[in-house]
Residue frames relative to the residue before (quaternion, step in Angstrom):
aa qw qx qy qz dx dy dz
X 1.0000 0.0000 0.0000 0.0000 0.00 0.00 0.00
X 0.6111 0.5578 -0.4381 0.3515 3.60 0.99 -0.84
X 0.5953 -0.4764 0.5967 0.2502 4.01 -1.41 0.39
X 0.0713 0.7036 -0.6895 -0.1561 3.88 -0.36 1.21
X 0.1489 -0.9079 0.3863 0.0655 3.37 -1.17 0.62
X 0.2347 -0.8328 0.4542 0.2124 3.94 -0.10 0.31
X 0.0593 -0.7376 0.6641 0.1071 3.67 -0.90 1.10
X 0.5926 -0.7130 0.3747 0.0000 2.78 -0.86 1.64
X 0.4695 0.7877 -0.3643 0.1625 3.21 1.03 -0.51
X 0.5299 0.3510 -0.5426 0.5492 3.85 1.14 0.17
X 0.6895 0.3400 -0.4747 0.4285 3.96 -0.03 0.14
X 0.2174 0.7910 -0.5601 0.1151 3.82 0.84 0.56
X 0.5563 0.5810 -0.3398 0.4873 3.78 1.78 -0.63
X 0.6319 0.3708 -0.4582 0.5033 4.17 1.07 -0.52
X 0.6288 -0.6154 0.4260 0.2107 2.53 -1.55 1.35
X 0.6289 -0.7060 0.1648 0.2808 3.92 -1.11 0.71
X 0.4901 0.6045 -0.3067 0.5480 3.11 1.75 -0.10
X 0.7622 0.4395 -0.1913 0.4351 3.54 0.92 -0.37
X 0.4758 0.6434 -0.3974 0.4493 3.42 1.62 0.27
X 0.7314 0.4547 -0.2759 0.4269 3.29 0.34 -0.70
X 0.6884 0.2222 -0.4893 0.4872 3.74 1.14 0.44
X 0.4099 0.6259 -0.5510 0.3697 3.50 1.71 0.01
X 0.7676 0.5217 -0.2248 0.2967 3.96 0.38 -1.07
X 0.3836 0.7792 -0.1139 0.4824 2.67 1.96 -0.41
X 0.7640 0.3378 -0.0204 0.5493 3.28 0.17 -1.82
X 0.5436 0.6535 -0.2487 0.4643 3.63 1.76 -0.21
X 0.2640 -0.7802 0.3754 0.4252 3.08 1.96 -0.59
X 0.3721 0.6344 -0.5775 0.3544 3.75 0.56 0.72
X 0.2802 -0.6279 0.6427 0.3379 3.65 -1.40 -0.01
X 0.6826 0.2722 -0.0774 0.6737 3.60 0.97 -1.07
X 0.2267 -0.6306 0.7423 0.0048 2.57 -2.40 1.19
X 0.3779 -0.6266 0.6375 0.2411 3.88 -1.30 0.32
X 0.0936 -0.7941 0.5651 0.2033 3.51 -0.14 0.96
X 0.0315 0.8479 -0.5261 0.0568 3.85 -0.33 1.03
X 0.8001 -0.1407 0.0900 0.5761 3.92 -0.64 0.88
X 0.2987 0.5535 -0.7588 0.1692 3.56 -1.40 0.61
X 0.4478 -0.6578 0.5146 0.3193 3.89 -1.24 0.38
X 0.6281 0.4651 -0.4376 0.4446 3.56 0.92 0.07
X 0.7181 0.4434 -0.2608 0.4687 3.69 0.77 -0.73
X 0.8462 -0.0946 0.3195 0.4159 3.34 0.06 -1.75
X 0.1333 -0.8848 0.4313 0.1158 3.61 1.52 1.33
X 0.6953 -0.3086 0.5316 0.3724 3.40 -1.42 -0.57
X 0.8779 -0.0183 0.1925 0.4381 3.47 -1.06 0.58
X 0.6457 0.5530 -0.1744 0.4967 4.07 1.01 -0.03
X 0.6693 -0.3624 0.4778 0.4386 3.89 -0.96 0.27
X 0.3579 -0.4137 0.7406 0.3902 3.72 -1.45 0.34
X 0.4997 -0.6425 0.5717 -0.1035 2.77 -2.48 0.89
X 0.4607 0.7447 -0.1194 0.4679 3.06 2.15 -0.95
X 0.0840 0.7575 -0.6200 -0.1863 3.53 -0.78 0.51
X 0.6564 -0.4782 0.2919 0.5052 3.44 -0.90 -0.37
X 0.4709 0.5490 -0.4856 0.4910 3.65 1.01 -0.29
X 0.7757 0.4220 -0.2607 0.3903 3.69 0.43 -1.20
X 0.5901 0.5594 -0.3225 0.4845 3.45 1.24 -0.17
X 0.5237 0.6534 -0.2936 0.4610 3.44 1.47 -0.87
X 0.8007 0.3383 -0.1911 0.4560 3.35 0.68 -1.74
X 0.5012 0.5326 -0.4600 0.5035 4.12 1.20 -0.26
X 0.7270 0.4283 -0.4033 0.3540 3.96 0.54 -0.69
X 0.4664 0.6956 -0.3244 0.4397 3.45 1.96 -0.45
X 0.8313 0.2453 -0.0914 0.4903 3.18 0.61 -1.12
X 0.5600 0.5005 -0.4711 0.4625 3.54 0.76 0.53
X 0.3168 0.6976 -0.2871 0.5750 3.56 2.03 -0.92
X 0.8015 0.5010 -0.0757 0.3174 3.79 0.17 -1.39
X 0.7556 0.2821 -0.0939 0.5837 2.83 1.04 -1.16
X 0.6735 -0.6268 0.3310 0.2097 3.83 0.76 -0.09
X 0.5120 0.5450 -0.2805 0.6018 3.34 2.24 -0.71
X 0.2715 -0.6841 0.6606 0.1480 2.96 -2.03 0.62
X 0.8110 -0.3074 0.4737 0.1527 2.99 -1.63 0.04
X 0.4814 0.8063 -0.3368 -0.0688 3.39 0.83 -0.37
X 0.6268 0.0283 0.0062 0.7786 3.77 1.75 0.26
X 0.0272 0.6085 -0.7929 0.0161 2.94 -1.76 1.14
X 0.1882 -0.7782 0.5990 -0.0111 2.97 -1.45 1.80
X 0.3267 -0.7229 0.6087 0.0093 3.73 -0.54 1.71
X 0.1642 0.6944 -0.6901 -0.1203 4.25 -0.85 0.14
X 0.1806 -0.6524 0.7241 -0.1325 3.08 -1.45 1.31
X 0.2358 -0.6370 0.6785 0.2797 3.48 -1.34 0.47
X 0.0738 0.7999 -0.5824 0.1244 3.46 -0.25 1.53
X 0.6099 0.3513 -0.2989 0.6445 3.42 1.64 0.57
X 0.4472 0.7044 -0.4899 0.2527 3.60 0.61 0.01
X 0.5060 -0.7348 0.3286 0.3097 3.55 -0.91 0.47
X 0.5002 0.5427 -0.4181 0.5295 3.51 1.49 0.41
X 0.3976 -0.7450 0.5012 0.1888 3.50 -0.86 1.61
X 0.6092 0.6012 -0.2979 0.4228 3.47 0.89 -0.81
X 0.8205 0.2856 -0.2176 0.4447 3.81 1.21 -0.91
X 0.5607 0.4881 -0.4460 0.4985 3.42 1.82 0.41
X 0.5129 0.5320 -0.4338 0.5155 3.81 0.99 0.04
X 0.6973 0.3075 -0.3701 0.5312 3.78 0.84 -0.16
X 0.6883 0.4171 -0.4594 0.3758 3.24 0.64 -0.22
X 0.5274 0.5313 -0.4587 0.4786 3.91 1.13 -0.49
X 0.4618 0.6399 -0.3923 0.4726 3.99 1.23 -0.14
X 0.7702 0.3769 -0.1113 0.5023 3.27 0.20 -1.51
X 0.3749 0.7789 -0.2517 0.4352 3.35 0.99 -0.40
X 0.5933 0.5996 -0.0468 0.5351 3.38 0.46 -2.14
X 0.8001 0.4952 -0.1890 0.2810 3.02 -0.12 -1.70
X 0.7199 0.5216 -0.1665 0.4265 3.11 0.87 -1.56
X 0.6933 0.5731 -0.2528 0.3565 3.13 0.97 -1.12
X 0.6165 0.6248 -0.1149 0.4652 3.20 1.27 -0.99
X 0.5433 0.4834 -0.2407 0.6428 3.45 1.97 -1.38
X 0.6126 0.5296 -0.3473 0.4729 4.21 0.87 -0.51
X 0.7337 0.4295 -0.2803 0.4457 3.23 0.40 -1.06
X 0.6592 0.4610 -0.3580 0.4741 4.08 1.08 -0.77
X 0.6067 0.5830 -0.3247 0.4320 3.69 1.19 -0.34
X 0.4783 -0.5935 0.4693 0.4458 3.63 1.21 -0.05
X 0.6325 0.5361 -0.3955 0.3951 3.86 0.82 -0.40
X 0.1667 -0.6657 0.7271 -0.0202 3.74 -1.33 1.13
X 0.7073 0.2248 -0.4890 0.4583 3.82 0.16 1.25
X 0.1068 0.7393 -0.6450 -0.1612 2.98 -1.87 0.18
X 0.1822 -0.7785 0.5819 0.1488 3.32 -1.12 0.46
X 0.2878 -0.7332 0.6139 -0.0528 3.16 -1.61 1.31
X 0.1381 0.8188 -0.4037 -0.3840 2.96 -1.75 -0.89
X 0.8839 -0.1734 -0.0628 0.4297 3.30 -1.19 0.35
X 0.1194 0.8722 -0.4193 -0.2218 3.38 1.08 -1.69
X 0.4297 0.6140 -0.5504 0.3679 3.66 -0.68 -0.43
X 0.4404 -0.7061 0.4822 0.2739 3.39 -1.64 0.13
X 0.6632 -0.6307 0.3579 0.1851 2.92 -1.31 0.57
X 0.6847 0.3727 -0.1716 0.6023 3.20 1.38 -0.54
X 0.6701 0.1917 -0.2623 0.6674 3.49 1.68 1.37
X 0.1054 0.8742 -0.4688 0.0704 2.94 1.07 1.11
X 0.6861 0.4329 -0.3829 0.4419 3.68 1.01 -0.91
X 0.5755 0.4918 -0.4677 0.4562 3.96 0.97 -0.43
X 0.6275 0.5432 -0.3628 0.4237 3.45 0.65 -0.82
X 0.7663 0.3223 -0.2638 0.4891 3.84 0.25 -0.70
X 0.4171 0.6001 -0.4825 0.4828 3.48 1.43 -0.06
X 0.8993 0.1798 -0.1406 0.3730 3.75 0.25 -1.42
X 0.2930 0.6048 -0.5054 0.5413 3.59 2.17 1.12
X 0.5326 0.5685 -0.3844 0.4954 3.79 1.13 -0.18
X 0.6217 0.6072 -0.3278 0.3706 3.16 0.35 -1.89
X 0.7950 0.5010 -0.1083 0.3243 3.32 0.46 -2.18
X 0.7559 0.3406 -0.2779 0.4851 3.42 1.08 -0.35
X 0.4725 0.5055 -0.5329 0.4871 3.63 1.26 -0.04
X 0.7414 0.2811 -0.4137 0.4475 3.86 0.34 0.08
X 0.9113 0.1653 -0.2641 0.2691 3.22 0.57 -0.02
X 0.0242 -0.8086 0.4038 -0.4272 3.22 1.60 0.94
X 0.8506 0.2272 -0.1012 0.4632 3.29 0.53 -1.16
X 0.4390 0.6943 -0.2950 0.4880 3.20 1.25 0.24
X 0.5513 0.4455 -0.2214 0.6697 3.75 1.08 -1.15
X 0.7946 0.2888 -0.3477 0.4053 3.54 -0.13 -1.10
X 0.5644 0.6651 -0.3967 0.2858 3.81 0.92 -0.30
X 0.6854 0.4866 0.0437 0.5398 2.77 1.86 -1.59
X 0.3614 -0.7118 0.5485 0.2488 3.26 1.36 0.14
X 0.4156 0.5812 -0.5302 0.4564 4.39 0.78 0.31
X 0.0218 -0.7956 0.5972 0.0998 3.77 -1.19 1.09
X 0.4538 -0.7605 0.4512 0.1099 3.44 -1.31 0.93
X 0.1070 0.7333 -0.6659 -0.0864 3.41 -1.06 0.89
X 0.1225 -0.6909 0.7119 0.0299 3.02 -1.66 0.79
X 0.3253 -0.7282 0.6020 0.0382 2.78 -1.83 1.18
X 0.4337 -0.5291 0.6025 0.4111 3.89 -0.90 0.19
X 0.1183 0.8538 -0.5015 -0.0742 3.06 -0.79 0.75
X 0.4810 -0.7659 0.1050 0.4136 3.91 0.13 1.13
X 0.5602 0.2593 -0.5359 0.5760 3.95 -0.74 1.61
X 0.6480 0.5353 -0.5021 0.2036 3.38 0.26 -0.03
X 0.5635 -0.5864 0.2078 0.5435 4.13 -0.46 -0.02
X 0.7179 0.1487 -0.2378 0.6372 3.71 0.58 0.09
X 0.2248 0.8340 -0.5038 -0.0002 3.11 -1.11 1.39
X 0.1035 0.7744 -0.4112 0.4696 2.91 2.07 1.28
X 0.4570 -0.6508 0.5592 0.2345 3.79 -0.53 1.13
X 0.7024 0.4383 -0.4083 0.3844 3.80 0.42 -1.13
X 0.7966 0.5166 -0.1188 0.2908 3.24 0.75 -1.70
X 0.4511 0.5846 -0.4232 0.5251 2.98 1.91 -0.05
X 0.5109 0.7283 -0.1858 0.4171 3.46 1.21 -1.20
X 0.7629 0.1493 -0.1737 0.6045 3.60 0.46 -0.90
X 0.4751 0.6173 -0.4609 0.4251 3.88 1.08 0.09
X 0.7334 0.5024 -0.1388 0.4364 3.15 0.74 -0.90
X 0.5549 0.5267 -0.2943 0.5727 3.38 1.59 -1.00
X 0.5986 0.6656 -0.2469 0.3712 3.85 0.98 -0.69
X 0.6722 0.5718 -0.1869 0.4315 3.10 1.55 -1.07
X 0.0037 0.9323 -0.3606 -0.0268 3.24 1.95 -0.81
X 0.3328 0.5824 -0.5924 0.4463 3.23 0.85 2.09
X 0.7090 -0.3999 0.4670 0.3454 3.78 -1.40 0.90
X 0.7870 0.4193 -0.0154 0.4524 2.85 0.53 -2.09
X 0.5746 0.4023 -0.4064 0.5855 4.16 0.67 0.60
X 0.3422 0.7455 -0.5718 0.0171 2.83 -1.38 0.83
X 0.5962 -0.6947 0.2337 0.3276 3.39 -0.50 -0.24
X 0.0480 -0.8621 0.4895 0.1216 3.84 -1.40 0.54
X 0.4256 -0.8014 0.4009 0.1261 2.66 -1.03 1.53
X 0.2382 -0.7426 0.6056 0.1582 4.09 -0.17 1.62
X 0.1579 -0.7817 0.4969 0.3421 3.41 -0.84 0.72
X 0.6876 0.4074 -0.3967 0.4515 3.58 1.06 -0.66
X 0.5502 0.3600 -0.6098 0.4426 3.50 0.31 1.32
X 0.3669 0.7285 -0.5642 0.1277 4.04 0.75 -0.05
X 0.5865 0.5723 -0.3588 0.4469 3.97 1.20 -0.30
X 0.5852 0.5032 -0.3321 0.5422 3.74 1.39 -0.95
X 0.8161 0.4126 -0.0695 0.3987 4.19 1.05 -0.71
X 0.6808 -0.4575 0.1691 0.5465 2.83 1.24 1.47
X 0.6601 -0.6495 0.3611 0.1101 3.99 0.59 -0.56
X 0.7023 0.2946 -0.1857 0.6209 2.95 1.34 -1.44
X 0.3484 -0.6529 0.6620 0.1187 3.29 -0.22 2.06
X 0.8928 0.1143 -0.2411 0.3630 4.38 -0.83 -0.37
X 0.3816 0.5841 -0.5204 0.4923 3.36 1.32 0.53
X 0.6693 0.5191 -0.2383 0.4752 3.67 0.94 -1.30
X 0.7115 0.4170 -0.3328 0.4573 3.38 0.66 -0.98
X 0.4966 0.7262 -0.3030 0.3664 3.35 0.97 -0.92
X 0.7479 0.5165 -0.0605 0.4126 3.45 0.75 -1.52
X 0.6572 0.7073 -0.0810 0.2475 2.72 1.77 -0.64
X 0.0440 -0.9450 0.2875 0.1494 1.99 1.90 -1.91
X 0.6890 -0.4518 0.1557 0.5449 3.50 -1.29 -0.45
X 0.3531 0.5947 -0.6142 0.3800 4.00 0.87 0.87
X 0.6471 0.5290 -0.3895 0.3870 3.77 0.59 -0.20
X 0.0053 0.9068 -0.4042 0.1200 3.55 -0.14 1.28
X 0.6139 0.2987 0.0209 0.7304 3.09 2.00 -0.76
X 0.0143 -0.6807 0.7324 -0.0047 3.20 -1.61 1.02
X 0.0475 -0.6822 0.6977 0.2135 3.55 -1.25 -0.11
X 0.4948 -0.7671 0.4049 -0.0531 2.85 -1.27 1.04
X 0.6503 0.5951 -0.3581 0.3078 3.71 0.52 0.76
X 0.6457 -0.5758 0.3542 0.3550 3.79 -0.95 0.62
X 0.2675 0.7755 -0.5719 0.0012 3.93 -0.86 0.22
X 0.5699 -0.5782 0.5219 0.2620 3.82 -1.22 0.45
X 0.2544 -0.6241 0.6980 0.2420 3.38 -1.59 1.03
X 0.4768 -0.6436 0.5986 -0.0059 3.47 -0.75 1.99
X 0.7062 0.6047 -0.2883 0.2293 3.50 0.84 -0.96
X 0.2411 -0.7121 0.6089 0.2529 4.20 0.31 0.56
X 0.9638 -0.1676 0.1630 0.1285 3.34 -2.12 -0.19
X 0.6890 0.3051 0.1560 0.6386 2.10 0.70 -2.47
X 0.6365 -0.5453 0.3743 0.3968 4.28 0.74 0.77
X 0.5722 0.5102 -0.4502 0.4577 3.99 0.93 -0.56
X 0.3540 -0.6775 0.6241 0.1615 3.67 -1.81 1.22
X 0.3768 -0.7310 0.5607 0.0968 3.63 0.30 1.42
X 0.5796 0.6395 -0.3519 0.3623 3.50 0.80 -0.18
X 0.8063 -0.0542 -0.1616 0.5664 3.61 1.01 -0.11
X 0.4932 -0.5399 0.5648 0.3825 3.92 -1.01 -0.35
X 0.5794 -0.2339 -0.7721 -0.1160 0.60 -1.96 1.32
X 0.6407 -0.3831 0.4158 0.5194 3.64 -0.64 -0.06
X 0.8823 0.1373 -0.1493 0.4247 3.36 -0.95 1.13
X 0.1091 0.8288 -0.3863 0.3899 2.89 1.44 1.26
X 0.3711 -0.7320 0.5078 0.2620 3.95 -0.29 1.44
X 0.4466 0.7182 -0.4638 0.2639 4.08 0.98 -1.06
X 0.2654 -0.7609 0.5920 -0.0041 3.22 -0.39 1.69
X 0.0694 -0.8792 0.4713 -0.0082 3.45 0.91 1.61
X 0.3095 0.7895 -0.5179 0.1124 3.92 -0.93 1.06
X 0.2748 -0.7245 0.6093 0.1681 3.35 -0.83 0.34
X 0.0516 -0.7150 0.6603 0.2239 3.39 -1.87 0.46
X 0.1754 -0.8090 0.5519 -0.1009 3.34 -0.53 2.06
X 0.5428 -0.4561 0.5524 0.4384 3.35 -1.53 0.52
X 0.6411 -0.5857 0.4440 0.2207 3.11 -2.10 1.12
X 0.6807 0.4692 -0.3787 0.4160 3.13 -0.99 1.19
X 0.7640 0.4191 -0.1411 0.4699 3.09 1.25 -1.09
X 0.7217 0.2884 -0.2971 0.5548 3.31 1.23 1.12
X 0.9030 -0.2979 0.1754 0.2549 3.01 -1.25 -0.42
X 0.7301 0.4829 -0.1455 0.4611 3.41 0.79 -1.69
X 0.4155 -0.7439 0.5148 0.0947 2.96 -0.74 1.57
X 0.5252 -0.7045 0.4754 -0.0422 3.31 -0.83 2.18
X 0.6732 0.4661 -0.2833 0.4992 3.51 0.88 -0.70
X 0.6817 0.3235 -0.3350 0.5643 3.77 0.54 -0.51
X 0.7018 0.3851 -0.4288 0.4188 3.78 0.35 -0.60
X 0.6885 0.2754 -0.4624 0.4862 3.62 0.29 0.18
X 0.6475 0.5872 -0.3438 0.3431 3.78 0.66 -0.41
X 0.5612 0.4106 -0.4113 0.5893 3.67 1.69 -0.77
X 0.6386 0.5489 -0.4384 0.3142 4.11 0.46 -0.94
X 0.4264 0.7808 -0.1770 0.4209 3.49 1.58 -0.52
X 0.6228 0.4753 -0.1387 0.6058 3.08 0.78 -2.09
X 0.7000 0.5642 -0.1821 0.3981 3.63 0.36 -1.33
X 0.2865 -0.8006 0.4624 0.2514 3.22 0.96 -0.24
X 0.1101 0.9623 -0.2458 0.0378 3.75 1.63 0.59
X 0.5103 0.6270 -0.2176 0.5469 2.85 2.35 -1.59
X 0.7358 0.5482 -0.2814 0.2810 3.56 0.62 -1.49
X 0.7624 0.4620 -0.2912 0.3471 3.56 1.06 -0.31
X 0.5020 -0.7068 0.4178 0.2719 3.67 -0.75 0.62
X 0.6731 0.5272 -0.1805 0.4862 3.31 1.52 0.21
X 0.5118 0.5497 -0.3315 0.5709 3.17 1.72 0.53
X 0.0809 -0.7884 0.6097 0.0108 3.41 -1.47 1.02
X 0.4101 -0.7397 0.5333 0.0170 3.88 -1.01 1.14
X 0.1792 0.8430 -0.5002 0.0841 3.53 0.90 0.31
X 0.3971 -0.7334 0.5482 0.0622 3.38 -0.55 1.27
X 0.0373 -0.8920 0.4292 -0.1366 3.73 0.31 1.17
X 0.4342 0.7547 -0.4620 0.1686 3.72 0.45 0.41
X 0.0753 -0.8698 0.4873 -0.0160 3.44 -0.60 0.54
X 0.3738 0.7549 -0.3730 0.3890 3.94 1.24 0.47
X 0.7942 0.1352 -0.1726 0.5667 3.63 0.91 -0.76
X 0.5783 -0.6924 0.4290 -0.0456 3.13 -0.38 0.96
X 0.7164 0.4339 0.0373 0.5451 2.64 0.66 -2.56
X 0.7975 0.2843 -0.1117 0.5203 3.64 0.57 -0.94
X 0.1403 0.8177 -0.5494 0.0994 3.71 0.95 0.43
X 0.6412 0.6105 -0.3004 0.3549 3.72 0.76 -0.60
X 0.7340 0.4138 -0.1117 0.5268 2.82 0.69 -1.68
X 0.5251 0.5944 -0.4211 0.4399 3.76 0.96 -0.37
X 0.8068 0.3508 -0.2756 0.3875 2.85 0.19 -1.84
X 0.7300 0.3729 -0.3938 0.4159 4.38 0.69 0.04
X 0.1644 0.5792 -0.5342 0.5934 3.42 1.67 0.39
X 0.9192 0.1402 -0.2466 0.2731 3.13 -1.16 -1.41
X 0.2722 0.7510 -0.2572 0.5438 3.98 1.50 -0.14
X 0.8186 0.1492 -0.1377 0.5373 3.28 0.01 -0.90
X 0.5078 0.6038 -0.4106 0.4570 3.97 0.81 -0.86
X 0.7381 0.4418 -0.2911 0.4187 3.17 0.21 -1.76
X 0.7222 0.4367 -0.3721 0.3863 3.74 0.14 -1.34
X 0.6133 0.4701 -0.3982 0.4943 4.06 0.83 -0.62
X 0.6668 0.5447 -0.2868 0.4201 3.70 0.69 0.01
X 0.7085 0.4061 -0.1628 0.5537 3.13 1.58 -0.75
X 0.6160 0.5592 -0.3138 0.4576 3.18 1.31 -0.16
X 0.5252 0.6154 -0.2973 0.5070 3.25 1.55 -0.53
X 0.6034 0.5646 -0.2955 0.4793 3.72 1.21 0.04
């Protein structure tokens, strides 16, 4: 029952009318519509008018793919008041660009900084007392994920953050190739989660992290650089058998409200062949359920 899905985001260069038979022909039904400067940039105003929304619902219509999440990042928790009031702007926008797309999820994340974590969740408040009601107005649900620089990027504590927020419509996603930035215990986290887990992304990364806690990976030694990668499965670390085996336990497949978004973004060069690599991996895993 769950929605596998493909964010596109190494084909961010094919134009937008041409994704939906590109994602297609990829064998997906559903796509994650995440950043692109023509639609929904980074950190910036949507881009979208309603004509261009018109002709994306054409050609998704065409090609057979849904909608199945659109993911907007904004610094709507950052500690600058001046760039979370534009981002509670841009915000609006997006939501409104979701709701004309036939799609009723989105997924985010936390942002703000870590090294202002209590201002940051101060103005991650602010941002949802205005727009909190918005989702519920629209009937559009949110998942958010800790994601690593943001101010909470502990899996649990995102977990009981989110439980705090006490909306239907919040819940949580689990990133695997951040599960090293979130404490680790990848089915302890899910576990906790429970039926707040609704969303997974789906790609391989390395714990970067040596002995003694230092990421030997760049300089100097004791370097904050929340170093990760989202790789095809296999070609890292995070152990594939328990994450599909706790989503299992969870009964994750069984619900019509779950989404699998296939999310890699390392090879470029091989973007095809990845993206039915990770396609085909994923669906032999889920079948195993």
């Amino acid at each position: 029952m769950t929605k596998i899905a493909l964010d596109p985001y190494m084909f961010r260069t094919t134009p937008l009318l041409e994704v939906p038979g590109l994602v297609a022909d990829l064998g997906y039904e559903y796509l994650e519509l995440s950043p692109r400067e023509d639609f929904t940039p980074f950190f910036l105003h949507p881009r979208a008018d309603d004509g261009r929304v018109t002709a994306f619902r054409k050609a998704l219509g065409a090609a057979g793919v849904e909608v199945a999440s659109h993911l907007p990042l904004y610094r709507w928790s950052g500690p600058d008041e001046d760039e979370r009031q534009a981002a509670v702007r841009y915000w609006k926008r997006a939501i409104q660009l979701t709701v004309d797309l036939d799609c009723r999820v989105m997924n985010s994340e936390f942002n703000g900084r870590p090294e202002q974590a209590s201002r940051s969740e101060g103005m991650f408040w602010k941002s949802l007392e205005e727009l909190l009601p918005i989702f519920e107005r629209e009937g559009v649900e949110l998942r958010l994920e800790p994601h690593p620089d943001d101010f909470v990027e502990d899996g649990l504590v995102a977990i009981d953050l989110i439980r705090g927020i006490n909306s239907p419509l919040v819940s949580f996603l689990y990133c695997a190739p951040h599960t090293f930035h979130m404490g680790g215990d990848l089915a302890g986290i899910m576990r906790y989660a429970g039926p707040l887990l609704t969303h997974v992304h789906v790609a391989d990364s390395f714990d970067h992290r040596a002995s003694s806690g230092l990421r030997y990976i760049v300089n100097p030694p004791g370097s904050t650089a929340r170093v990760h990668q989202h790789l095809d499965i296999g070609q890292g670390e995070v152990d594939w058998d328990t994450f599909f085996s706790t989503l299992g336990e969870l009964g994750f497949g069984d619900r019509d409200d779950t989404i699998m978004t296939s999310c890699v973004f390392a090879w470029e060069d091989r973007a095809r062949d990845s993206a039915t690599y990770m396609r085909d991996t994923i669906g032999k895993y889920v079948g195993s359920w």
